[in-house]
VOGU-3710 file (C-alpha; in Angstrom, 3 decimals, decimal comma):
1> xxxxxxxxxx> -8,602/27,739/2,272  -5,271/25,752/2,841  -5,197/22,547/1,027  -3,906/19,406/2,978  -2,809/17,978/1,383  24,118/0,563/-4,017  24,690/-2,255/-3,487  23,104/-5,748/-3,629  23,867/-5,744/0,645  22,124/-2,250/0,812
11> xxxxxxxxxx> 18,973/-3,637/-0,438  19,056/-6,480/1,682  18,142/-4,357/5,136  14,775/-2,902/3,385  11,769/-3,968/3,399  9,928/-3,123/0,233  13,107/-2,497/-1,276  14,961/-5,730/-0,483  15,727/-9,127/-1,734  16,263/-12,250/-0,126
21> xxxxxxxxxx> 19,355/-12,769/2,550  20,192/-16,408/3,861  19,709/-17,376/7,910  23,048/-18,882/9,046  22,712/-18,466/12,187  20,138/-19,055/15,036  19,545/-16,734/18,210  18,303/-18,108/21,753  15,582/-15,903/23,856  18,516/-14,252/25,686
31> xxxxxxxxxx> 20,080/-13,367/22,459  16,828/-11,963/21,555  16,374/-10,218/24,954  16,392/-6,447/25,413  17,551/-4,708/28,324  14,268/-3,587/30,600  14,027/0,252/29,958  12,221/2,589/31,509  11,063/5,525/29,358  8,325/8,317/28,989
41> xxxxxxxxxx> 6,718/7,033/26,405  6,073/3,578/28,005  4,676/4,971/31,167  1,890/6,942/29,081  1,179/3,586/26,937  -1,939/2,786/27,867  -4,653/1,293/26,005  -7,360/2,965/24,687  -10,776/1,589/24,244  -11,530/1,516/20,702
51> xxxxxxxxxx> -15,077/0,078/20,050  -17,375/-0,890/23,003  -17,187/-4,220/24,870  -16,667/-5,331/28,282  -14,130/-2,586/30,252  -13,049/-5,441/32,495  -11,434/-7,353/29,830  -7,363/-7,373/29,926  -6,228/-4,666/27,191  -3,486/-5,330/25,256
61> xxxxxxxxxx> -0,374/-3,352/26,304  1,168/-2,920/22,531  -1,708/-0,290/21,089  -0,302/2,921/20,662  -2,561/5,314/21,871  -3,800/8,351/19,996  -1,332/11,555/19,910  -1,095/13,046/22,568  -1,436/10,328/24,919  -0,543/11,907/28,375
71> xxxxxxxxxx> -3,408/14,806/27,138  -6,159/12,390/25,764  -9,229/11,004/27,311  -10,287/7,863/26,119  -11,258/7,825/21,705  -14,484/9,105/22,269  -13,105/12,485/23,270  -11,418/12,979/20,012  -15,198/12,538/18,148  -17,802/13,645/20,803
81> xxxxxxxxxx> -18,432/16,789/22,185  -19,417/20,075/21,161  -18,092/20,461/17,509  -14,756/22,907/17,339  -14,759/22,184/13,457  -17,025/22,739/10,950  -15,654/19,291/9,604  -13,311/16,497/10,719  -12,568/13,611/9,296  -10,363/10,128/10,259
91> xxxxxxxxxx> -8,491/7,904/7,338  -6,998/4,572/8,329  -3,632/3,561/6,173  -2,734/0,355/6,043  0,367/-0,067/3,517  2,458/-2,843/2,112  0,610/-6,050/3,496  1,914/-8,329/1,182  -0,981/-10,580/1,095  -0,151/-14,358/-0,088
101> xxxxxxxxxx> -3,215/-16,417/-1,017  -3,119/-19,625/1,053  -3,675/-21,117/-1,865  -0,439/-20,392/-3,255  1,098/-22,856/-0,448  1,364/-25,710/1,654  3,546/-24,412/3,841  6,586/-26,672/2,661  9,620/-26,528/3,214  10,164/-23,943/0,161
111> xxxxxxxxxx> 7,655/-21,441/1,644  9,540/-22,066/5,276  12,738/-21,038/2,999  11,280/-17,890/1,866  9,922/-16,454/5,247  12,869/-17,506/7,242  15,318/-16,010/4,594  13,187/-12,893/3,903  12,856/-9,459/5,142  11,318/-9,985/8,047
121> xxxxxxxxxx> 7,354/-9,597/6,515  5,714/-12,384/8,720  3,727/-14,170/5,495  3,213/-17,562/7,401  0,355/-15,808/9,072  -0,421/-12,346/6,782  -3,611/-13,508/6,177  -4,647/-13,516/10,149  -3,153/-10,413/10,544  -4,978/-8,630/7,552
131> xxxxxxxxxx> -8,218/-10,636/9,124  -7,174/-9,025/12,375  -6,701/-5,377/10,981  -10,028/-5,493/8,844  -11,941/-6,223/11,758  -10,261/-3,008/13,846  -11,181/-1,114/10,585  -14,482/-1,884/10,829  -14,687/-1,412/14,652  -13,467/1,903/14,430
141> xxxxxxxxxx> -15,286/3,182/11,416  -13,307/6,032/10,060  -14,587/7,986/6,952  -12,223/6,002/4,864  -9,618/3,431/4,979  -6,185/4,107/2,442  -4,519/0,814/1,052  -1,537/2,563/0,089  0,308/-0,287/-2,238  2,237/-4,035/-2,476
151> xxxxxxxxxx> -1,016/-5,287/-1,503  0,182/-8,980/-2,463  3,260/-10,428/-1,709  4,723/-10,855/-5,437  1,466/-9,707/-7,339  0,256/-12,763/-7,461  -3,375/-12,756/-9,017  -4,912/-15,165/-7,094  -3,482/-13,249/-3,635  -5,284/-10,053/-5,390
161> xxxxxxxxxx> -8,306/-11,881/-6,530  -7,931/-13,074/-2,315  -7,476/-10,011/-1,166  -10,047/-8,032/-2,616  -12,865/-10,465/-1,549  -11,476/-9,558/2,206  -12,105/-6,005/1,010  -15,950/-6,268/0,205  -16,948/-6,704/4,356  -15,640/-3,146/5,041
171> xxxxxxxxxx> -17,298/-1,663/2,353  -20,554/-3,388/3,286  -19,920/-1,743/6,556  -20,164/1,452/5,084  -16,513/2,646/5,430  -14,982/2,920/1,403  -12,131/1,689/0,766  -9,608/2,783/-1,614  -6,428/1,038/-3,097  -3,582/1,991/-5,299
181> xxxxxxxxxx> -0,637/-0,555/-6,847  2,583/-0,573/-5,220  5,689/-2,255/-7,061  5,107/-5,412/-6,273  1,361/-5,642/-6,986  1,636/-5,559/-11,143  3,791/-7,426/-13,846  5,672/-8,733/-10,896  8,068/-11,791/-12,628  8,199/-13,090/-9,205
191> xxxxxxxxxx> 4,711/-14,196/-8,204  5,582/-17,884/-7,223  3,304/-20,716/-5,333  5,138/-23,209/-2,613  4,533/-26,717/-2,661  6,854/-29,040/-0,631  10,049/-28,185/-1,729  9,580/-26,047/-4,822  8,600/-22,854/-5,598  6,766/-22,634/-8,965
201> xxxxxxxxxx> 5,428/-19,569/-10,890  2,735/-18,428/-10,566  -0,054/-15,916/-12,421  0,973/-12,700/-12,234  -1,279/-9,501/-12,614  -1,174/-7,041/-15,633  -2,582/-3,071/-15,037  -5,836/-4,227/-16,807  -6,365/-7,281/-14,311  -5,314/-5,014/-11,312
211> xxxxxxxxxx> -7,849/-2,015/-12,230  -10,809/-5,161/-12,739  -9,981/-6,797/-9,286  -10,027/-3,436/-7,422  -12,810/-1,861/-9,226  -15,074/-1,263/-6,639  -12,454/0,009/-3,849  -11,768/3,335/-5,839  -11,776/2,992/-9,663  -15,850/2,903/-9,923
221> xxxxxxxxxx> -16,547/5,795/-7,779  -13,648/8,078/-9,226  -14,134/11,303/-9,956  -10,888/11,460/-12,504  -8,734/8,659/-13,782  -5,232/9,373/-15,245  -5,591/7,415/-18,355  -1,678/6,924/-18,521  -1,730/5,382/-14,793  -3,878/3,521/-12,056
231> xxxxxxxxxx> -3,985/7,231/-10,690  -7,612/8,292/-9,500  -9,183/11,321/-7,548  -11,705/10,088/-5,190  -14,082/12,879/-3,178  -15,148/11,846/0,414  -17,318/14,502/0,877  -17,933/18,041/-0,419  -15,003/19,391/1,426  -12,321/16,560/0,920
241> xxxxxxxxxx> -10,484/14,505/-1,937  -7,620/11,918/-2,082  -5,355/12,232/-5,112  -4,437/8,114/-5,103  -1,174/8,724/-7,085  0,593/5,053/-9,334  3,819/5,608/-8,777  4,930/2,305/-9,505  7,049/1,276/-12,518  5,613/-2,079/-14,518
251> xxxxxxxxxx> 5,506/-1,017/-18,001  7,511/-4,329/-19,299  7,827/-5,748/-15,851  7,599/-4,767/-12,384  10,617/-1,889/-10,851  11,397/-1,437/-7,306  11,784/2,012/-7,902  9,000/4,525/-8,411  8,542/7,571/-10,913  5,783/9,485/-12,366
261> xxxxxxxxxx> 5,138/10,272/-16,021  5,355/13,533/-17,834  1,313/13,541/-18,690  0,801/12,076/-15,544  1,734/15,260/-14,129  0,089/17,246/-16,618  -2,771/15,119/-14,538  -1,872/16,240/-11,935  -1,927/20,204/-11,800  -5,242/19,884/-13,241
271> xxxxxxxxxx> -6,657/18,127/-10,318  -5,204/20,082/-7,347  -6,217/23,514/-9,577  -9,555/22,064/-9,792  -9,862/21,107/-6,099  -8,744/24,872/-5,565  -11,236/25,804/-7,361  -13,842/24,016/-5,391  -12,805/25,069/-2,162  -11,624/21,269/-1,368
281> xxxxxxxxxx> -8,787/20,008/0,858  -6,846/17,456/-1,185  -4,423/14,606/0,366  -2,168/12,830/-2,321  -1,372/9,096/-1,019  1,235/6,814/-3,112  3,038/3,946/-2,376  6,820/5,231/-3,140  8,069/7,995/-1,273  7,976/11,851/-1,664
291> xxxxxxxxxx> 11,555/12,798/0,380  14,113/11,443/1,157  13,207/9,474/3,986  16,204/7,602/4,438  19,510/8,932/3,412  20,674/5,635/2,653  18,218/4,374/0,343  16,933/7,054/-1,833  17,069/5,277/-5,185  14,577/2,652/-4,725
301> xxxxxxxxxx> 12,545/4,598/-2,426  12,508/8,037/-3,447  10,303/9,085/-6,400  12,812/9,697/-8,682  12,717/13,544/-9,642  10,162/13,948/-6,696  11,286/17,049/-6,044  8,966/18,835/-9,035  5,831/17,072/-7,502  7,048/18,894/-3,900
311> xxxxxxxxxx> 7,027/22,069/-6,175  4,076/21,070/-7,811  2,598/20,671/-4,250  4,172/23,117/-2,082  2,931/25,797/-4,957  -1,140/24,154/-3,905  -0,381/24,340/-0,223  -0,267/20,991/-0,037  0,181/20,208/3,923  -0,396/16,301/4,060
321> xxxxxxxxxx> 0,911/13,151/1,590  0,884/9,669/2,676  2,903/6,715/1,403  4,571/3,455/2,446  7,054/0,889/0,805  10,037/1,571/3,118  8,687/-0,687/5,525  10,464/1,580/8,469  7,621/4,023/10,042  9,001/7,433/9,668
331> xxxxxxxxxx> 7,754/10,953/8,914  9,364/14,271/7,547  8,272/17,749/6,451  9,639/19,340/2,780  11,115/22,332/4,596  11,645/23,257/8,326  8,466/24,902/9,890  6,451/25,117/6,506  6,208/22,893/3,236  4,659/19,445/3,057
341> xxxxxxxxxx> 4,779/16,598/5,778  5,186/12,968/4,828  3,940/10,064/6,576  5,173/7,093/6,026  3,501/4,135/7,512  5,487/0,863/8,086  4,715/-2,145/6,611  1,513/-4,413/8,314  3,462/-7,705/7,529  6,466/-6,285/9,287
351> xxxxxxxxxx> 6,668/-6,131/13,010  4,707/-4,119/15,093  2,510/-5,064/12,205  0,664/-1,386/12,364  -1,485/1,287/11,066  -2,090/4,955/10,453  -4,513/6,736/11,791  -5,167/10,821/10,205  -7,122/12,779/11,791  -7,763/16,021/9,218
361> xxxxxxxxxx> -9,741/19,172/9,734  -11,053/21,814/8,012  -8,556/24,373/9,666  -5,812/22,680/8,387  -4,776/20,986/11,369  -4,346/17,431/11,730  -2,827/14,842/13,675  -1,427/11,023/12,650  -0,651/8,602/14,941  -0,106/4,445/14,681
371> xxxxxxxxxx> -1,730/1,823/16,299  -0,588/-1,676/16,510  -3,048/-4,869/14,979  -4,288/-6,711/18,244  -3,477/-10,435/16,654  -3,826/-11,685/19,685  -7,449/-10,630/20,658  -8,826/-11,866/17,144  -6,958/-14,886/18,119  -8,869/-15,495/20,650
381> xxxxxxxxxx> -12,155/-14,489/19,431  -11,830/-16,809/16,928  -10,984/-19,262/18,746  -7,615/-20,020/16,857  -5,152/-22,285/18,912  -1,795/-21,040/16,923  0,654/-20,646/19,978  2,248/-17,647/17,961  -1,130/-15,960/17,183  -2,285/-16,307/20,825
391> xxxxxxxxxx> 0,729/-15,047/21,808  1,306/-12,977/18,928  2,993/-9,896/21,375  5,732/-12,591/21,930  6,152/-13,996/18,387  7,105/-10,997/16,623  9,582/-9,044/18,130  12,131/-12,055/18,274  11,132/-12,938/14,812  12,136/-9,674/13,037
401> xxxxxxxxxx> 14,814/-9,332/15,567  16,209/-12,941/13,977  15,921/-12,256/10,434  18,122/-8,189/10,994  20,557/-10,549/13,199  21,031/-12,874/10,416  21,142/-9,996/7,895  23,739/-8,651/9,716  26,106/-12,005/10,589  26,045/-13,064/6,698
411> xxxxxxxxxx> 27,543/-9,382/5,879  29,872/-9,711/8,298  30,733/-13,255/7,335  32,770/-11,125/4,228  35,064/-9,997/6,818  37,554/-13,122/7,798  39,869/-11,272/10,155  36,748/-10,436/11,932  35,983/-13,071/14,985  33,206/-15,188/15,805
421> xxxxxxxxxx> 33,072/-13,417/19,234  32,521/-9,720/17,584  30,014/-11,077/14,386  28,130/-11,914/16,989  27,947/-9,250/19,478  27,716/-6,576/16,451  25,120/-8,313/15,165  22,810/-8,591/18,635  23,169/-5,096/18,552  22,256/-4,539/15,078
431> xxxxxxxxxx> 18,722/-6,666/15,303  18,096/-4,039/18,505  18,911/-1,216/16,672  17,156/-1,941/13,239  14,415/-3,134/15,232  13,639/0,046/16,899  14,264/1,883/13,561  11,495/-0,169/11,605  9,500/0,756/14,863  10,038/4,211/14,737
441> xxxxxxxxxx> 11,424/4,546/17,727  15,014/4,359/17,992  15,418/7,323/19,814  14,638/5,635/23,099  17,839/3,920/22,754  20,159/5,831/20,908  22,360/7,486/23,820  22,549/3,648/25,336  23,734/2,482/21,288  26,469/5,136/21,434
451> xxxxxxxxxx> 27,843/4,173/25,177  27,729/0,252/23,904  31,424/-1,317/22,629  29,747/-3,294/20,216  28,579/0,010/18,735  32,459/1,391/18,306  33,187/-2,325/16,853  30,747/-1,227/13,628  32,861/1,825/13,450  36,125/0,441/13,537
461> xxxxxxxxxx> 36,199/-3,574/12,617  32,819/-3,158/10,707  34,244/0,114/8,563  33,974/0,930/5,117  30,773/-1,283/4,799  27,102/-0,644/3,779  25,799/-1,979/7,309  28,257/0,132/9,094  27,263/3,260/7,183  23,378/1,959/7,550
471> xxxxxxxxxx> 24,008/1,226/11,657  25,520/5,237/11,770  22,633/6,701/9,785  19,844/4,802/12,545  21,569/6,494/15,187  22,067/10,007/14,161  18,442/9,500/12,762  16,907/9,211/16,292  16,044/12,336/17,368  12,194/11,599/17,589
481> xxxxxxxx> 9,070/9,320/17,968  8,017/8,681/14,513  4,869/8,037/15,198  2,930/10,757/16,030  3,095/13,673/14,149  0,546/16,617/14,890  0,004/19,968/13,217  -2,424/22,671/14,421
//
């Protein structure tokens, strides 16, 4: 049976693996705007109807709809109907949500700092958004939902503590739900509070504390535990397991970068021979990534010496691993045509603010596709009266589209021949661009980026810097939708 399985700047454009830039600079709506396009994927973006309720109510026009969605009848024809499988099964990944307990601020001028000058996670309203997601979770009841690391925003133990308590209703709603540390979550020197204009430490969470807090989504019901990590097997049924793999570095204090230990590995042969053994299908999940996903950060991102756990995976038949932290939804397979496919799922605090969806089978085959949090239809069924969270569809795209414009007018800043005129114009173009990467979906614009002037400005006035390289890398990266991947 086939098992399923550097610069300070550079980290600046990252999510997961980035640090704090300052906002100079502010951006009007028609900065902001985007050219009307008119493309193939758009005119099959309809919404699907996930969970019954009344068919004449407006559907939100931001869902991605499940792969492939010019072949698909509504969800219920992925589920129903005479079974073609002796077993299929759906997982829900949400990764890198960056929870902040609202008790941790007051929403002060410090916290204002922090989101404004960030990376583009929207934390002023993470927890609606995580309410938001939860409920779809719930709605949609898959066999399990994946929580696939950075959990809090700084591993703050009170956002855990927070968090977890969220946790409990989609367990009680019979869906399990299983979590794994991602480098922020643990020993993280940074957990801070905001109050007015200060920001204050705050309790941070040790591997113990992390292991208590999450006991029941995971740790409890584990079939194995690594005892040198927060690595677990869990089984979902008697056909499938998830290998939840700690990749995460926190021994002293909290790394951006991942890695695995020696026994760890040791830990791991023995479960994939033992799922072998037992005729199961086994899907590793971590929060650091497998390949190389992006050329241009590999160091941070990368599990560093990943390539003996693609042996050590490849040599299983490994077909499927999950992960997140790069914030940018993207997917890639070990080898052409054969080897192991990664899917990484973009960050839930980031704009489009979205989720996996894997749909595995006992044949092997499998599809993933992402669907985008509808913030605005919670909004309104809880009768919030946020402007932003009512009209949530509006909020974010100009938001992250701010923070990669400011990103990319304090770099430029460095250059002093450079003039007003052109810092500007590049950088318009690079909040599109780096938009539609973190999207996924740069590839609807990439032939329109490389007829644009401001596009030849990054490769002459912009040369021979880390945005310029990062700006060339986006574009010759475009040759797909990232968010769908399917294999039968």
């Amino acid at each position: 049976m086939k098992l399923l399985g550097t610069a300070v700047l550079l980290i600046l454009v990252l999510g997961s693996c980035s640090r704090e830039t300052k906002v100079p600079v502010e951006l009007t709506e028609s900065e902001l705007e985007i050219p009307p396009e008119s493309t193939e994927e758009e005119s099959t973006k309809e919404t699907q109807t996930i969970w019954e309720e009344d068919s004449s109510e407006e559907r939100d026009p931001g869902y991605i709809v499940p792969f492939p969605a010019d072949s698909m009848e509504p969800e219920e024809s992925i589920f129903a109907g005479p079974p073609m499988y002796e077993w299929e099964k759906k997982a829900i990944i949400g990764t890198d949500i960056h929870y902040l307990s609202r008790s941790l601020t007051d929403g002060g001028s410090s916290f204002q700092y922090m989101v404004e000058h960030g990376d583009g996670k929207v934390v002023t309203y993470i927890e609606q958004i995580t309410d938001a997601f939860l409920e779809e979770v719930i709605r949609q009841q898959p066999d399990v939902l994946i929580l696939s690391g950075d959990l809090t925003l700084d591993g703050e133990k009170k956002s855990h503590e927070e968090l977890a308590g969220k946790l409990y209703s989609v367990e009680e709603a019979g869906i399990p739900v299983l979590v794994i540390p991602g480098n922020h979550d643990i020993n993280n020197r940074h957990a801070a509070q905001y109050q007015g204009e200060e920001r204050i430490p705050a309790e941070f969470t040790t591997p113990e504390e992390f292991r208590e807090i999450y006991q029941d989504f995971g740790y409890n019901e584990a079939i194995s535990e690594d005892r040198r990590s927060l690595s677990y097997v869990y089984e979902i049924d008697d056909y499938n397991r998830l290998l939840m793999l700690d990749t995460c570095q926190y021994q002293q204090k909290a790394l951006v970068g991942g890695a695995i230990l020696t026994d760890t590995y040791d830990w791991i042969e023995e479960q994939l021979e033992d799922a072998w053994d037992n005729g199961m299908n086994m899907i590793p999940v971590a929060h650091h990534n497998l390949l190389d996903e992006s050329e241009i950060y590999v160091d941070d991102c990368t599990i560093e010496h990943g390539e003996q756990l693609v042996n050590i995976l490849e040599n299983w038949d490994v077909a499927i691993f999950l992960s997140g932290h790069l914030h940018v939804q993207h997917s890639k397979r070990s080898e052409d045509n054969r080897g192991v496919w990664e899917m990484v799922t973009s960050s839930l605090a980031t704009p489009a603010c979205q989720y996996g969806n894997l749909l595995f089978r006992d044949d092997g085959s499998f599809r993933y596709w992402t669907q985008t949090v509808d913030v605005e239809r919670w909004a309104k069924r809880n009768n919030r009266t946020e402007k932003e969270l009512l009209e949530f569809d509006d909020f974010k795209e100009p938001f992250l589209r701010k923070v990669f414009y400011n990103q990319s007018y304090d770099a430029l800043k460095r250059i002093e021949e450079l003039s007003e005129s052109k810092r500007e114009r590049m950088s318009v173009l690079y909040s599109e661009l780096n938009y539609h990467y973190y999207q996924g979906t740069a590839y609807q614009i990439r032939e329109r980026v490389l007829k644009d002037p401001n596009y030849q400005l990054w490769l002459e006035d912009g040369a021979f810097t880390v945005l310029a390289d990062y700006v060339q890398y986006i574009v010759s990266d475009a040759k797909r939708d990232y968010n769908r991947v399917e294999e039968d």
